[in-house]
PARO-615621 format. One record per residue (C-alpha): residue in three letters; x, y, z. Coordinates in nm, 3 decimals, padded with zeros to 5 digits. Last residue first. Layout:
BEGIN
TITOR   nutor         x         y         z
TITOR     ALA         X         Y         Z
...
***
This chain:
BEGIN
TITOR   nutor         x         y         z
TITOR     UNK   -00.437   -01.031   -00.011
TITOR     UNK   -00.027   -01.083   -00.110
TITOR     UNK    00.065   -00.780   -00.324
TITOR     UNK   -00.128   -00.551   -00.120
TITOR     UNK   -00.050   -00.716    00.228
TITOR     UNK    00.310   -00.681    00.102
TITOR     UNK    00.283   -00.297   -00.012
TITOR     UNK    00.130   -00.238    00.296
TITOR     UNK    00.462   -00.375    00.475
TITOR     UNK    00.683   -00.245    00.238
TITOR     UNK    00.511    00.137    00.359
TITOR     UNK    00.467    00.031    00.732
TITOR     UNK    00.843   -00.068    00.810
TITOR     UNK    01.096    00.237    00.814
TITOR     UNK    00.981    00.506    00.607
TITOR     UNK    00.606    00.462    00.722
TITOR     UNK    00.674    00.425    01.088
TITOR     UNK    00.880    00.765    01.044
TITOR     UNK    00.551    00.901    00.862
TITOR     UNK    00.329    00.786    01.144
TITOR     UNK    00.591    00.952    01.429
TITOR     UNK    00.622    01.270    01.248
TITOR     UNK    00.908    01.424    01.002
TITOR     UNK    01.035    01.788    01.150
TITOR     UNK    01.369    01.734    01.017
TITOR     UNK    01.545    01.690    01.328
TITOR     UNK    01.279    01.402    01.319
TITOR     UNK    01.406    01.229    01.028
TITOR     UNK    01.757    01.223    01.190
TITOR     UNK    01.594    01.093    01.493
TITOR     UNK    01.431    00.780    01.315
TITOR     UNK    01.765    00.685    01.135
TITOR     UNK    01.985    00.621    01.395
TITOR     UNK    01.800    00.260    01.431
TITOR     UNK    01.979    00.186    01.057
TITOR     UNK    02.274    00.180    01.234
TITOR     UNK    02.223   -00.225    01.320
TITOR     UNK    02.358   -00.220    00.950
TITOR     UNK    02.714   -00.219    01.091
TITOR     UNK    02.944    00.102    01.179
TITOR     UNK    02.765    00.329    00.997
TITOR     UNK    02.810    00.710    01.077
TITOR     UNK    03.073    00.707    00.761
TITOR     UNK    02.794    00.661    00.504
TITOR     UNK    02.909    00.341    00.335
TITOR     UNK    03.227    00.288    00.061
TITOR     UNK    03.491    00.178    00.297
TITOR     UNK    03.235    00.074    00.563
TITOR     UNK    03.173   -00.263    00.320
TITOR     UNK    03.128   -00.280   -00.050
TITOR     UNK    02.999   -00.594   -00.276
TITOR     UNK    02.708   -00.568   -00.183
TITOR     UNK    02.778   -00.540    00.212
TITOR     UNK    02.504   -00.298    00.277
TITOR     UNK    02.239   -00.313   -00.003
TITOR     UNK    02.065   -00.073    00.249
TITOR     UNK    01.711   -00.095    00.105
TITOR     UNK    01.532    00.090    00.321
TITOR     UNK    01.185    00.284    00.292
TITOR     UNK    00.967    00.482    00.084
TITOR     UNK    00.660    00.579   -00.140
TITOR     UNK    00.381    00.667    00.179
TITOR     UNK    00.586    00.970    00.306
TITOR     UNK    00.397    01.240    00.159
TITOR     UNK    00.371    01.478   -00.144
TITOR     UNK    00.498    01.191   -00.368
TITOR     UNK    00.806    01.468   -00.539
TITOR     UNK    00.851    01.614   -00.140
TITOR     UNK    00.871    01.225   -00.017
TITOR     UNK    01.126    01.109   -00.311
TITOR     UNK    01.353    01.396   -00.242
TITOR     UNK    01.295    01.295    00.138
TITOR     UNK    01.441    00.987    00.096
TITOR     UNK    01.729    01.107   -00.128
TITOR     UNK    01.834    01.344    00.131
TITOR     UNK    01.804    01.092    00.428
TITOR     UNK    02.058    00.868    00.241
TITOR     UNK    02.260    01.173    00.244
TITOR     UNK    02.244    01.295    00.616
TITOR     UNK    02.340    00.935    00.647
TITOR     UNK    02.678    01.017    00.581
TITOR     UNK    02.917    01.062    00.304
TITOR     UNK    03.173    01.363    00.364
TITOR     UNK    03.392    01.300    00.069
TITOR     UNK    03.670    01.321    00.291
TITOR     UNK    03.487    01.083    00.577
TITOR     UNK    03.301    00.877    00.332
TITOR     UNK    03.648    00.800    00.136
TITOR     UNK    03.738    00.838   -00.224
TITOR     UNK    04.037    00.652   -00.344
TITOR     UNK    03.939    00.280   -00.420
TITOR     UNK    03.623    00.381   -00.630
TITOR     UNK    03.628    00.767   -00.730
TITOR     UNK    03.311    00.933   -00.574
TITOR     UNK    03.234    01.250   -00.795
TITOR     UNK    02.847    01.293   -00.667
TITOR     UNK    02.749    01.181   -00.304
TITOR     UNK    02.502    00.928   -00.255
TITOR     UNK    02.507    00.637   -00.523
TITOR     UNK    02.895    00.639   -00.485
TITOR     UNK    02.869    00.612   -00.132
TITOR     UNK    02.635    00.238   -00.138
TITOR     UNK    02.342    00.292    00.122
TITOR     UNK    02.060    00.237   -00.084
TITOR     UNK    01.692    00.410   -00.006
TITOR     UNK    01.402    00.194   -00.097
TITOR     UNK    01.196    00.270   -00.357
TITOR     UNK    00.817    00.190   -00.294
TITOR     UNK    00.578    00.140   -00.541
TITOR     UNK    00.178    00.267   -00.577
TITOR     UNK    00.217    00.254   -00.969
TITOR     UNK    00.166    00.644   -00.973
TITOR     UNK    00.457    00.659   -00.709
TITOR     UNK    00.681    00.437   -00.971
TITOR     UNK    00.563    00.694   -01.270
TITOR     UNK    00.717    01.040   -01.042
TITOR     UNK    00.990    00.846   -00.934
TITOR     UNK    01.086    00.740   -01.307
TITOR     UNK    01.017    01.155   -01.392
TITOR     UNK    01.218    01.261   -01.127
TITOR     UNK    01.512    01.063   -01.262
TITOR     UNK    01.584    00.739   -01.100
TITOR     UNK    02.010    00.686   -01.030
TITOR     UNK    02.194    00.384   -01.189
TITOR     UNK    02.170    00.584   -01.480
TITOR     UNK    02.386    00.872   -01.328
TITOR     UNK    02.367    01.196   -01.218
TITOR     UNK    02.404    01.192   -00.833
TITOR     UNK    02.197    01.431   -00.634
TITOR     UNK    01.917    01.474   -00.880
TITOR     UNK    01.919    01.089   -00.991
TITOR     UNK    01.776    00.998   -00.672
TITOR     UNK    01.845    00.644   -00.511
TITOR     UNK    01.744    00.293   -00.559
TITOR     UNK    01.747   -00.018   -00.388
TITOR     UNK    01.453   -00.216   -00.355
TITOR     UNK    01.251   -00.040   -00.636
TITOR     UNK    00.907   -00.147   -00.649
TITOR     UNK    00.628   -00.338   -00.886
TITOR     UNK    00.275   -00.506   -00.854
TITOR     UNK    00.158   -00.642   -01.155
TITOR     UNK    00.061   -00.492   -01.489
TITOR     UNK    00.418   -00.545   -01.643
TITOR     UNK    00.393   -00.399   -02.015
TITOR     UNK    00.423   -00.043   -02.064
TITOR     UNK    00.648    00.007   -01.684
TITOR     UNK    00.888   -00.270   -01.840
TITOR     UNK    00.924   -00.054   -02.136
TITOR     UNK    00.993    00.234   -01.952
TITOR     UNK    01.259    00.125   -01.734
TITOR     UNK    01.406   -00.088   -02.056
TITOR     UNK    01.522    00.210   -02.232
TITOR     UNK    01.634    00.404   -01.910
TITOR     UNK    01.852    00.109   -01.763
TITOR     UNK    01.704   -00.145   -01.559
TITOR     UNK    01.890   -00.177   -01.202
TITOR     UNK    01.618   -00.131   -00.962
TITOR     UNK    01.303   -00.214   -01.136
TITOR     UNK    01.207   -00.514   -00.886
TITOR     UNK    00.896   -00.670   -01.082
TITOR     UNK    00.670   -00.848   -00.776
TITOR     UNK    00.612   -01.220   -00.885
TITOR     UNK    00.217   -01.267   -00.893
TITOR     UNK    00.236   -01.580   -01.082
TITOR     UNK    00.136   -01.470   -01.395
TITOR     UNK    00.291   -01.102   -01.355
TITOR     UNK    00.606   -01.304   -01.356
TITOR     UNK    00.554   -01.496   -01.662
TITOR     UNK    00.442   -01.224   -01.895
TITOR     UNK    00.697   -00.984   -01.743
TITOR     UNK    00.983   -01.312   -01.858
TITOR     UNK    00.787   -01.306   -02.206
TITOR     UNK    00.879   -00.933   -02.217
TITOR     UNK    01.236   -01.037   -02.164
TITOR     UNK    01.249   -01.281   -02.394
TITOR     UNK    01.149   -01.102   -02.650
TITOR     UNK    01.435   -00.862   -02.587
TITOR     UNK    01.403   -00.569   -02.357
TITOR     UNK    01.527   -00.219   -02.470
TITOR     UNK    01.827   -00.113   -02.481
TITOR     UNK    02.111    00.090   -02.283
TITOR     UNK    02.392    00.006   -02.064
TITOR     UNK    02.588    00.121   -01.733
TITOR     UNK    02.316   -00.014   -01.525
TITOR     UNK    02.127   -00.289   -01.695
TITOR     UNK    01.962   -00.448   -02.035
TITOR     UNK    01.684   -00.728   -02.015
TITOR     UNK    01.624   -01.038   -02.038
TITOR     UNK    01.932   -01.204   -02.099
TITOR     UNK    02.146   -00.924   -01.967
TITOR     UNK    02.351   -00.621   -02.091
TITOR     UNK    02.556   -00.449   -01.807
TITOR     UNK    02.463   -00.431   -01.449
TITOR     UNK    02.178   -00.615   -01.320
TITOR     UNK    01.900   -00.691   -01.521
TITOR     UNK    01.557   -00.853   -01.459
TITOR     UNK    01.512   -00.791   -01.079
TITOR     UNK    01.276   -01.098   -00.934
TITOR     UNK    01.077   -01.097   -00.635
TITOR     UNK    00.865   -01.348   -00.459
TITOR     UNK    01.097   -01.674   -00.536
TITOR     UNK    00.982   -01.906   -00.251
TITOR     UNK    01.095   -02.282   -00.349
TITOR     UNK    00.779   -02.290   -00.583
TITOR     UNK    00.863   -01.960   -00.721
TITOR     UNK    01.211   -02.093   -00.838
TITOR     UNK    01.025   -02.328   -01.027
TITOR     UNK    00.750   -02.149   -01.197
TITOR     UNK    01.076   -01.911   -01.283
TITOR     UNK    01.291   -02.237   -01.425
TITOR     UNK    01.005   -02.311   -01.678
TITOR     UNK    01.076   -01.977   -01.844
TITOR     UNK    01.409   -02.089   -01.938
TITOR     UNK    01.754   -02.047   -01.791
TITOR     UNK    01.647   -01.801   -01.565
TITOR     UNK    01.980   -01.727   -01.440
TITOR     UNK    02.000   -01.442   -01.620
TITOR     UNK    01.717   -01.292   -01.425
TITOR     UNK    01.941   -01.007   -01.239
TITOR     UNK    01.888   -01.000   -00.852
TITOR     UNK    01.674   -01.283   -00.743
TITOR     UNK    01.418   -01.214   -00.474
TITOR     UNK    01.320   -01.431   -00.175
TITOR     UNK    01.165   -01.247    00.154
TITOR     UNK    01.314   -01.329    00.470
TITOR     UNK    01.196   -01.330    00.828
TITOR     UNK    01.499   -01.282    01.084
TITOR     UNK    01.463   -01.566    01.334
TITOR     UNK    01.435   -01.513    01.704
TITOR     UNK    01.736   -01.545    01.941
TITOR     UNK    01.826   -01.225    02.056
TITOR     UNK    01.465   -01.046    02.021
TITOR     UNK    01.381   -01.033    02.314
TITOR     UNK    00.973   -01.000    02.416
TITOR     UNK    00.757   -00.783    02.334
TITOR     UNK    00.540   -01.008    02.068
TITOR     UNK    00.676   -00.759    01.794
TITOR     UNK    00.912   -01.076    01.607
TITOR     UNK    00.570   -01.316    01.683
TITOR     UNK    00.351   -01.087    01.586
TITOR     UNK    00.509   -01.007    01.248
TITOR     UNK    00.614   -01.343    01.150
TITOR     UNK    00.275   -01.463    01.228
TITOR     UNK    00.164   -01.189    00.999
TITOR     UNK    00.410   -01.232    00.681
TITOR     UNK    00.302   -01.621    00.728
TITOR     UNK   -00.039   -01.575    00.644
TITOR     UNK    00.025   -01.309    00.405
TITOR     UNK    00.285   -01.534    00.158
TITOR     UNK    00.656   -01.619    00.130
TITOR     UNK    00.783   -01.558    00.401
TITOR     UNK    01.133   -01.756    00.479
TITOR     UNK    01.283   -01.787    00.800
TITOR     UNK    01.581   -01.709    00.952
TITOR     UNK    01.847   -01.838    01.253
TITOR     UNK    01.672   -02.151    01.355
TITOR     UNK    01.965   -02.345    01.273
TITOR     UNK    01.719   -02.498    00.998
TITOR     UNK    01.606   -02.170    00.861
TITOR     UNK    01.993   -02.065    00.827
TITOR     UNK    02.053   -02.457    00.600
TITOR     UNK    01.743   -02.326    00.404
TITOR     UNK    01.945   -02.032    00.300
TITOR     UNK    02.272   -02.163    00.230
TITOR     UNK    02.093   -02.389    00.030
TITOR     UNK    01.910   -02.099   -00.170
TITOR     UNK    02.243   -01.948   -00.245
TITOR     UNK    02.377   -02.314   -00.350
TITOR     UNK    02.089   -02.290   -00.556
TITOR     UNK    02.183   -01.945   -00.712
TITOR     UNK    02.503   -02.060   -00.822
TITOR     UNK    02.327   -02.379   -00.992
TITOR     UNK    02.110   -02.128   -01.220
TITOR     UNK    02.430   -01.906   -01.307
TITOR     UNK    02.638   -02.219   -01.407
TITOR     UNK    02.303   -02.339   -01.637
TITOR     UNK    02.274   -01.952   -01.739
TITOR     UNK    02.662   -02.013   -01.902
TITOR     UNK    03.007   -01.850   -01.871
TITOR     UNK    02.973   -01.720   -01.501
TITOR     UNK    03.023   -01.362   -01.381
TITOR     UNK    03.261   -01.104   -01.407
TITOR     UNK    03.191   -00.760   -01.586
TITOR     UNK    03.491   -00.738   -01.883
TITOR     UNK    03.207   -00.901   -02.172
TITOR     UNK    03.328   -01.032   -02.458
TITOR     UNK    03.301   -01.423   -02.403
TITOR     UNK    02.912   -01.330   -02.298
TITOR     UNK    02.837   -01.289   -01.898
TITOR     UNK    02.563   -01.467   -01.685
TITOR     UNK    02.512   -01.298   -01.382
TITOR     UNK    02.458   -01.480   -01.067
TITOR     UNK    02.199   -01.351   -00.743
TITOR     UNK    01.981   -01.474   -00.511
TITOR     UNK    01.908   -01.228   -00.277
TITOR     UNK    01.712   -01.151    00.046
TITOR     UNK    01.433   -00.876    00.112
TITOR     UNK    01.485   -00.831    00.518
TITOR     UNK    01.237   -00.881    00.802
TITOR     UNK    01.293   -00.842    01.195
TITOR     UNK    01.542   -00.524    01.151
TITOR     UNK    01.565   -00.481    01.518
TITOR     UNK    01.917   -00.344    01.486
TITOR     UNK    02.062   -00.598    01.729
TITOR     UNK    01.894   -00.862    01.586
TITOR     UNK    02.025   -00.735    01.215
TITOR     UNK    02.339   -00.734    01.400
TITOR     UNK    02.307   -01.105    01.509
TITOR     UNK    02.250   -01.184    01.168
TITOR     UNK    02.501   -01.029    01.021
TITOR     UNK    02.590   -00.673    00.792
TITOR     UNK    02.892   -00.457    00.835
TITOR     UNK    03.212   -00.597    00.697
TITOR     UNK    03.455   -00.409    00.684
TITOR     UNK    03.804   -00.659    00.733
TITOR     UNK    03.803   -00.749    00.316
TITOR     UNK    03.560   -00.469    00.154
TITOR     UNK    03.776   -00.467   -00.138
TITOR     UNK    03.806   -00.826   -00.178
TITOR     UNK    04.077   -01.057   -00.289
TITOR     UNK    04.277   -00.835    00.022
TITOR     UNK    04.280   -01.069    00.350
TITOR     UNK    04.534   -00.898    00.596
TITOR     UNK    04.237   -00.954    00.890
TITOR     UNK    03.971   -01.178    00.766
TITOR     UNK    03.899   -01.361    01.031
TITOR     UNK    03.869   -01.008    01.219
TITOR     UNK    03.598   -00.896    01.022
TITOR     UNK    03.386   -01.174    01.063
TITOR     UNK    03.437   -01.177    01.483
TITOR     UNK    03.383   -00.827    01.451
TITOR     UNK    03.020   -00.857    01.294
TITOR     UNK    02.932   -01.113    01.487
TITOR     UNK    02.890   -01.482    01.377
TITOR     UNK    02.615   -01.650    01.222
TITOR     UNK    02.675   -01.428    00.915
TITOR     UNK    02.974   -01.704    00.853
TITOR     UNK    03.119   -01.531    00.552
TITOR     UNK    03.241   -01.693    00.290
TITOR     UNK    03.269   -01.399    00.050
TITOR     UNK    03.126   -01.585   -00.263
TITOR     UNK    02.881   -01.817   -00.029
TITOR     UNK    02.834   -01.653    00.298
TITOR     UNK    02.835   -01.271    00.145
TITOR     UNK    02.614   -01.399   -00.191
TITOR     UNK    02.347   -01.522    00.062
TITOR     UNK    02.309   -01.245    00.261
TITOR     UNK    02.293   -01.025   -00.039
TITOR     UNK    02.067   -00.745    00.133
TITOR     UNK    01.782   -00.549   -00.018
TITOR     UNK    01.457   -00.450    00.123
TITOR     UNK    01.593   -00.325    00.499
TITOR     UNK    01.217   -00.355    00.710
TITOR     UNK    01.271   -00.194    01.039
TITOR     UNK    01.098   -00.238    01.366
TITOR     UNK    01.196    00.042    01.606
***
């Protein structure tokens, strides 16, 4: 089945990681047999032939580089000018995959369709380009509000204010705050040019704020429920309940931690703490019984953010997985149009919304 996955850092994986995601899967993880900078070193699960294989035919792509003060323990780079040129050699890496003929950007209705016939044309899919949609994960490096009119000329269509900890513009997981100035100048700018506000990420104080003062279109690309795992980076009923009245959809996110409650980093494991797609099903239809339908949902993996099949539901072996994910919904007594809903048709309305 076509899927739409709303969050993957493709471009973060070939750049920080170096990854070739031209390669498969195995071929990625075994180059990097007895490699250990990296958690996730040898599980890998996301490429661009297994996105083929998965028929996931359009993905939400990042750009993404946090700027961090002297003080702060996150990592990240020392100034927003390092942070901006990070996130060009992202959108190189990017432009270089359109020009092997292995993705291509969308950045508008027009070309959403023609992507969409030509990926459902019926024929194999082995060879055709995965469409992309732009977003940049954390606005930090925004150096000035100049730089978004930019970035949206070279295809920005989404932009995430914070990631985690305090940011430029706005305050992230594992913090608390409202927006600065800044920040509600950046919701100025973006609702000016028809950016879509991804509120994964902001913490409680600025959630609300943003949802006061962005009038544009809005969704969560990779968000989970805050009533199976109590933590900010989780949305309480109440945020689900104001994202459905906005017309948004949150897409489900793959990461362990975010789906089974007491995961301890480096020493849990999805097959003792029982972590499997059973879970990421959970939090989808949490947000389905709040809505009172299926129309608020979808994927956002985040597979391989910084966490590989160590810290995934243990019934993933790479993102082409996500195809399991239509009969689990119908154990559950989900129909055909809501299973089309969950895994294309709602970020695909939202699209034709945010792009007529």
């Amino acid at each position: 089945m076509f899927t739409v996955d709303a969050h993957l850092d493709l471009a973060m994986n070939a750049m920080e990681w170096n990854r070739d995601l031209q390669r498969p899967v195995e071929e990625i993880r075994a180059r990097e047999k007895g490699m250990t900078d990296k958690p996730d070193r040898e599980k890998a699960t996301v490429s661009i032939p297994e996105l083929r294989k998965g028929d996931i035919g359009l993905v939400v792509a990042t750009q993404i580089a946090r700027y961090v003060s002297p003080e702060s323990k996150l990592s990240g780079w020392h100034s927003p000018e390092q942070a901006w040129a990070q996130t060009q050699g992202q959108l190189a890496w990017y432009k270089a995959m359109e020009e092997q003929g292995e993705m291509i950007q969308i950045t508008n209705r027009r070309s959403l369709e023609i992507h969409l016939a030509y990926w459902n044309d019926g024929e194999p899919n082995d060879h055709k380009p995965v469409g992309y949609i732009l977003s940049l994960e954390g606005a930090d490096s925004i150096v000035t509000l100049q730089y978004l009119e930019r970035a949206y000329a070279y295809g920005l269509r989404a932009v995430g204010p914070a990631h985690y900890g305090p940011g430029r513009y706005a305050n992230g997981t594992n913090a608390t705050g409202e927006m600065n100035e800044n920040g509600l100048d950046l919701l100025k700018e973006m609702e000016r040019l028809n950016i879509i506000l991804d509120a994964t990420h902001l913490c409680d104080d600025a959630f609300w704020q943003a949802m006061d003062n962005f009038n544009g279109h809005v969704w969560a690309s990779h968000n989970n429920c805050r009533a199976f795992v109590n933590h900010n980076r989780q949305y309480s009923d109440e945020q689900i309940k104001v994202l459905i009245e906005r017309g948004a959809v949150i897409g489900a996110a793959f990461d362990a931690w975010m789906l089974v409650p007491g995961w301890v980093r480096g020493q849990s494991t999805p097959q003792n703490m029982n972590c499997t797609l059973e879970n990421v099903i959970n939090n989808i239809d949490h947000i389905c019984q709040i809505a009172g339908n299926s129309l608020h949902v979808g994927i956002g993996s985040d597979l391989d953010g910084a966490y590989g099949k160590e810290q995934c539901p243990s019934d993933v072996e790479t993102i082409a997985d996500l195809q399991k994910i239509p009969s689990l919904f119908r154990q559950r007594g989900y129909s055909d149009e809501d299973i089309n809903n969950l895994m294309h048709g709602n970020w695909l309305r939202f699209l034709r919304k945010a792009w007529k």
